[in-house]
Structures are given as C-alpha cells and as structure tokens.
C-alpha positions as semicolon CSV with decimal commas, in nm:
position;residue;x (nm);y (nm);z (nm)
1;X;4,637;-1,231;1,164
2;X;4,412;-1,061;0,903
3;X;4,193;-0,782;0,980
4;X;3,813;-0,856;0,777
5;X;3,596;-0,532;0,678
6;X;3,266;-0,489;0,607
7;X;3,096;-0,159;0,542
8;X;2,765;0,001;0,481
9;X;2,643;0,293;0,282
10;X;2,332;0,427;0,454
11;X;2,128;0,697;0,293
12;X;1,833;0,862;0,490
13;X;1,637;0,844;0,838
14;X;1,624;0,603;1,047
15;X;1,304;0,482;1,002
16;X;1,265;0,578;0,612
17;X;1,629;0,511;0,513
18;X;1,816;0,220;0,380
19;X;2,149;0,137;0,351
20;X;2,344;-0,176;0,156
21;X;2,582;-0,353;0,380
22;X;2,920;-0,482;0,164
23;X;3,123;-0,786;0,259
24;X;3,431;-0,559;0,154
25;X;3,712;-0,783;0,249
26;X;3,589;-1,100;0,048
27;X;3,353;-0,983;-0,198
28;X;3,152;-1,241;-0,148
29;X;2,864;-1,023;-0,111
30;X;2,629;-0,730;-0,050
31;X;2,290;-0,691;0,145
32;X;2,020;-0,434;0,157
33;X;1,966;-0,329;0,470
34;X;1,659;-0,140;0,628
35;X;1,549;-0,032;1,006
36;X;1,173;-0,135;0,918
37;X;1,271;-0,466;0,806
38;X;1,478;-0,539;1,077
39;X;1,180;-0,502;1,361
40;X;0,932;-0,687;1,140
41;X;0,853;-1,011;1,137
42;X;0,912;-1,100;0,796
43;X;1,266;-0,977;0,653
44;X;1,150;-0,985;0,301
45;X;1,489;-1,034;0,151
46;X;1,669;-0,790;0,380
47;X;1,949;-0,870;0,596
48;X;1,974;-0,707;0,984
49;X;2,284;-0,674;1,169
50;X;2,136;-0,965;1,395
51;X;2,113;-1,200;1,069
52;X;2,462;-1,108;1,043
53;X;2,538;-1,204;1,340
54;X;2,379;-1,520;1,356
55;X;2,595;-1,618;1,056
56;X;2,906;-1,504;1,171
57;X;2,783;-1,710;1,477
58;X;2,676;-2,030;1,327
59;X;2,993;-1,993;1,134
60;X;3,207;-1,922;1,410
61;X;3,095;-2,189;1,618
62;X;3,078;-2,455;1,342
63;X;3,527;-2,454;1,331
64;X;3,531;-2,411;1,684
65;X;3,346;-2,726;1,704
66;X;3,514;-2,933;1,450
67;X;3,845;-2,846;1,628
68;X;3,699;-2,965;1,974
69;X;3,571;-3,273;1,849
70;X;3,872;-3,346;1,736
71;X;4,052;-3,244;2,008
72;X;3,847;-3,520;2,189
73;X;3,944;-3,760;1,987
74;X;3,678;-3,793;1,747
75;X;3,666;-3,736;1,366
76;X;3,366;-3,477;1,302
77;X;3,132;-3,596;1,014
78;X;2,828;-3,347;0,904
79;X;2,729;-3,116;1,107
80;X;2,441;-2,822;1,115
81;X;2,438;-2,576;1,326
82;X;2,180;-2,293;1,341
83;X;2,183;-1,914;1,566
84;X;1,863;-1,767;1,607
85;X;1,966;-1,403;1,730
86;X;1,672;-1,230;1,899
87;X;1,658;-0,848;1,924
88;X;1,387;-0,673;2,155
89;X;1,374;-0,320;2,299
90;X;1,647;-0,197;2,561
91;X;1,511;-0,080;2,879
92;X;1,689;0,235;2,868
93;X;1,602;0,248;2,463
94;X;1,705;0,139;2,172
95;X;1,719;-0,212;2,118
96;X;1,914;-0,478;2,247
97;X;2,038;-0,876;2,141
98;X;1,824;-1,025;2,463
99;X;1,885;-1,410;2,333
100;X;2,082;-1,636;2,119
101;X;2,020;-1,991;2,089
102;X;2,256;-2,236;1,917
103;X;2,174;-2,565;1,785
104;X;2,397;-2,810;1,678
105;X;2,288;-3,097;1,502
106;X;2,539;-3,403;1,392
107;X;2,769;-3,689;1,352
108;X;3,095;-3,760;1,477
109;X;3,316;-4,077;1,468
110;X;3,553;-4,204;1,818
111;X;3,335;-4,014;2,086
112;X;2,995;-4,055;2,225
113;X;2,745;-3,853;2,291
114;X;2,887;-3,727;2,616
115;X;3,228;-3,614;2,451
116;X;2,989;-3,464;2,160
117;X;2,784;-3,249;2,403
118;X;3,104;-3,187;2,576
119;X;3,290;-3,064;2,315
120;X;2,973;-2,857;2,179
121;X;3,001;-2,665;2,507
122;X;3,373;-2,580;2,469
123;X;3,335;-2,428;2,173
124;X;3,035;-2,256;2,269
125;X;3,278;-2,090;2,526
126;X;3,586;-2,048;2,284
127;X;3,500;-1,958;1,963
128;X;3,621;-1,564;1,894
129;X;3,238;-1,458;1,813
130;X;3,135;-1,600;2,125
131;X;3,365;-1,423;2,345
132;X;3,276;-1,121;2,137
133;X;2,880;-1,139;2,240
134;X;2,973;-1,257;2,593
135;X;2,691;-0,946;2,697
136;X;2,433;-1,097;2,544
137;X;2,200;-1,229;2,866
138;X;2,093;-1,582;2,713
139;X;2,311;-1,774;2,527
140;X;2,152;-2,159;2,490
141;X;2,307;-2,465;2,342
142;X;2,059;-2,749;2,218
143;X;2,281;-3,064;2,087
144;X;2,203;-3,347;1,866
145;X;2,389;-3,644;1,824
146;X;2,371;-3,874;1,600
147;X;2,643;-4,071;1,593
C-alpha cells in the first residue's frame, strides 16, 4: 500500500509565524497555515491542522460507508457527510481535539433506515482515520436517511 505525504514549510514564532502546508503526494494542493487563525473564530481563508482533519475525516468515513452499505446489501445513492473537529485548551497545555461530530446525511437503495444507521456506525468504527483519532474523548454520529 502507498505511503501519502504532506509537508509544511513554517517560517517564524509561534504566534507571529506562518507556514504553507503542501499536499506533496497528489499535488492537489497547498494551504496557508497560521497559529492565530487557527484559535480564532473566523479562519479567514486559512486552513488548521483540525480542518485537515475533518477532511481527511469526512473523506475517510464517506468510502468506509459506501462499502458498509453495501456490505448490507444496499446500493448507496448520494451521500453528505460533514466533521466538525473542535480544538480547546489541554489541561496540562497546549491544546487538544476535545470533540468530533460526524453527520451523515443520505440515500441508499435495498436497506432501511435501521441497516443505514447500522452501517453508518460500522464505519464510524472502521474507517483507518477513525482508528487513527480513537483518543479523541467525543466522537458523535448524527444520521439521516432518506431513503
């Protein structure tokens, strides 16, 4: 299986520096990235490492969940699933991911509801990013189904 890299220049302080944040192995991309930013409220078109990891979430989950649907016997139709990844301050310092909340949002064909919210759940507790933030306290799954 293929490795993926990603890498960031940073240049500066922690509070006063910024750094740019390269999708290396694809290309597809590259982000500015800035300490401020990512404790405000408003991101103003920089990325954070939790935005990141939202998508690599929301990502994650979103093939983990076709596969399980399917694997229930169901064909998946369209499908939107959001992470909101919530940083606050560690107790010991720093910070610290204290939440992520998944919501899935979608149709499926040959399963109900049941087998939807079922298979939602599986791959909440398979896909590889998941595993990867098993620390993270709160993990919540809110599923839609509509038909």
């Amino acid at each position: 299986m293929p490795t993926r890299t990603a890498r960031t220049a940073w240049n500066g302080t922690l509070q006063e520096g910024s750094g740019r944040v390269e999708l290396a192995s694809s290309g597809a991309g590259a982000f500015d990235v800035s300490f401020p930013r990512r404790t405000a409220d408003e991101a103003e078109g920089v990325t954070s490492p939790e935005e990141l990891i939202a998508a690599a979430h929301s990502s994650c989950f979103s093939m983990a969940f076709a596969g399980e649907v399917a694997n229930a016997g169901g064909t998946p139709g369209r499908t939107d699933v959001r992470a909101d990844v919530t940083v606050r301050p560690a107790a010991g310092g720093g910070l610290e991911i204290s939440k992520i909340a998944l919501t899935v949002v979608g149709e499926a064909t040959g399963i109900d509801a049941d087998a939807y919210r079922a298979a939602a759940e599986a791959a909440k507790a398979g896909c590889p990013v998941s595993k990867a933030l098993a620390g993270v306290s709160e993990v919540t799954l809110d599923v839609t189904f509509n038909g």
